[in-house]
C-alpha positions as a Markdown table, in Angstrom:
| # | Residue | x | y | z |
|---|---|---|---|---|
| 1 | Unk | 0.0 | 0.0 | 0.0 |
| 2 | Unk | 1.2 | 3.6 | -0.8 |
| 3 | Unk | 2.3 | 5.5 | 2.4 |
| 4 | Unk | 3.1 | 9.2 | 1.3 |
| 5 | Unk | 5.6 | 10.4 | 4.2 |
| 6 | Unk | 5.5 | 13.8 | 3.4 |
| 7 | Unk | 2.6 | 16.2 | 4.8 |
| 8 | Unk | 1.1 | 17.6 | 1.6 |
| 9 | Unk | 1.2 | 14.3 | 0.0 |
| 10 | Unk | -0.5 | 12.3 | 3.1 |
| 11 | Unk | -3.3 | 15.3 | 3.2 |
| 12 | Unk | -4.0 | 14.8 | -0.9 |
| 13 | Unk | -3.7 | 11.0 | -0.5 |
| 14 | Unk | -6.7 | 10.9 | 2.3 |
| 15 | Unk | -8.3 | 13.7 | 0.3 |
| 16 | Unk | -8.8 | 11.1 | -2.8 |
| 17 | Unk | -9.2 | 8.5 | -0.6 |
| 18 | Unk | -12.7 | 10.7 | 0.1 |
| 19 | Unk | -13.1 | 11.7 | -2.7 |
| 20 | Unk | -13.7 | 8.0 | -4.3 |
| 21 | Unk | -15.8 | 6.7 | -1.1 |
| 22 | Unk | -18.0 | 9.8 | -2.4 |
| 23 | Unk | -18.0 | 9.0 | -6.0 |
| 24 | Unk | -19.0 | 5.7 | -5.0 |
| 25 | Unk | -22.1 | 7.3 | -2.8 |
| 26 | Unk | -23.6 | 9.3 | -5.5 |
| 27 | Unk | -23.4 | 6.7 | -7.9 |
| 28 | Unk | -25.1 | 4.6 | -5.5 |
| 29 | Unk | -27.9 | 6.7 | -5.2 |
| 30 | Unk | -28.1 | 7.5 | -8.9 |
| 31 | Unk | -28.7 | 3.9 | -9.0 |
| 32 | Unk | -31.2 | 3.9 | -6.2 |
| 33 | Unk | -28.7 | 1.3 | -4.2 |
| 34 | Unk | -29.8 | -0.2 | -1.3 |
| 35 | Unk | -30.1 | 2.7 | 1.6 |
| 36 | Unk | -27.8 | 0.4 | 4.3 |
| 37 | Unk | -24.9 | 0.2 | 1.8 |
| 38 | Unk | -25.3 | 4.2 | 0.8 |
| 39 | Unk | -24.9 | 4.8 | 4.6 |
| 40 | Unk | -22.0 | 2.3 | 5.2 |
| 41 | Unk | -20.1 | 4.0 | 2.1 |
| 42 | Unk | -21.4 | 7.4 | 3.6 |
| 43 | Unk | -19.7 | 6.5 | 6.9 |
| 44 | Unk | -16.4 | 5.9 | 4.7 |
| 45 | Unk | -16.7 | 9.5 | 3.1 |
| 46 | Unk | -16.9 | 10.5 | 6.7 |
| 47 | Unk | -14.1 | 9.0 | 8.1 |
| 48 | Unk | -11.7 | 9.7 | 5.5 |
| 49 | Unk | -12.5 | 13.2 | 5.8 |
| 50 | Unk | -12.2 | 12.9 | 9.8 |
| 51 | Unk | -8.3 | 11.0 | 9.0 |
| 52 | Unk | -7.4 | 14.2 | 6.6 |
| 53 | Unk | -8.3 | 16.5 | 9.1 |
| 54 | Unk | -6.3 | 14.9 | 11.8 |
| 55 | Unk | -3.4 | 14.6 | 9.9 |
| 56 | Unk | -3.9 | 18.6 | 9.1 |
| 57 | Unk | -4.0 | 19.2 | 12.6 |
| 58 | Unk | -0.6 | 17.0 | 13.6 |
| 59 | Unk | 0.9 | 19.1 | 10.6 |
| 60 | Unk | -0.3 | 22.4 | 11.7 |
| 61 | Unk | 0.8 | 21.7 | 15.6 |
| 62 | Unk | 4.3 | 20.8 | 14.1 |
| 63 | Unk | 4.5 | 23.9 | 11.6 |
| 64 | Unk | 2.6 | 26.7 | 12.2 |
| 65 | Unk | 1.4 | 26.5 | 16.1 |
| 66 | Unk | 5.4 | 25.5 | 17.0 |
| 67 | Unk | 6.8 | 28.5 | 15.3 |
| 68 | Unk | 3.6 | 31.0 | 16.8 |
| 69 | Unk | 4.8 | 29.5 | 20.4 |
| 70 | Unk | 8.9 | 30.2 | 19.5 |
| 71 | Unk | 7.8 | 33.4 | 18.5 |
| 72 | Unk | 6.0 | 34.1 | 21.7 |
| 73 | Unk | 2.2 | 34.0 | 20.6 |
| 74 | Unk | 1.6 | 30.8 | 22.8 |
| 75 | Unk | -1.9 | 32.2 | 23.8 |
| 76 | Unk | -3.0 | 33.4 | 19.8 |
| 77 | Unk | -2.2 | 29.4 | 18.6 |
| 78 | Unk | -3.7 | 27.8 | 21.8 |
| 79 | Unk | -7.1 | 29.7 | 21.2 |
| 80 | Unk | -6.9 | 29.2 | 17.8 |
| 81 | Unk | -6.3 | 25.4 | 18.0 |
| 82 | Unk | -9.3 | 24.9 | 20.9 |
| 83 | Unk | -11.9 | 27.6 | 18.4 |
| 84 | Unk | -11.7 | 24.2 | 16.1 |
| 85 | Unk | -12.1 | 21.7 | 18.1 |
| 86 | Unk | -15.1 | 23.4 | 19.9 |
| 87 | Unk | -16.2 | 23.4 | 16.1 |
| 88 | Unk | -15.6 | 19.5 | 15.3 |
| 89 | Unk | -17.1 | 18.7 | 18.7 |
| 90 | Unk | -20.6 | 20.5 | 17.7 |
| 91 | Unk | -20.8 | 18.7 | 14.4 |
């Protein structure tokens, strides 16, 4: 199996990872597929998309959060950081 090591590369790979799972969903319900195996393929659209944005996050704490807290702007990144997880915890 292909396991991109950089950042960028690991982001696009989940990204069209998603993107087929959802290809697969809308071709299923053009085809008026049976509802059960539209959700479980659903559920695969949603947890690529859940993988891409954790892997965002570990690459954002390790770039942009680790040079705002060398820089001195500890608080700006922490608040930052916490505004989106109040956001994925609401969805």
């Amino acid at each position: 199996m292909f396991q991109p090591k950089n950042p960028k590369e690991r982001i696009l790979h989940r990204l069209k990872i998603a993107r087929g799972h959802l290809e697969k969903v809308i071709s299923m319900v053009e085809k008026d597929e049976y509802c059960i195996d539209i959700l479980h393929q659903s559920t695969a659209v949603q947890k690529a998309l859940s993988e891409t944005d954790f892997v965002i996050l570990e690459n954002h704490l390790k770039t942009c959060a680790a040079d705002a807290i060398k820089q001195g702007k500890q608080e700006e990144a922490i608040k930052e950081i916490m505004e989106v997880i109040k956001k994925t915890r609401k969805s």
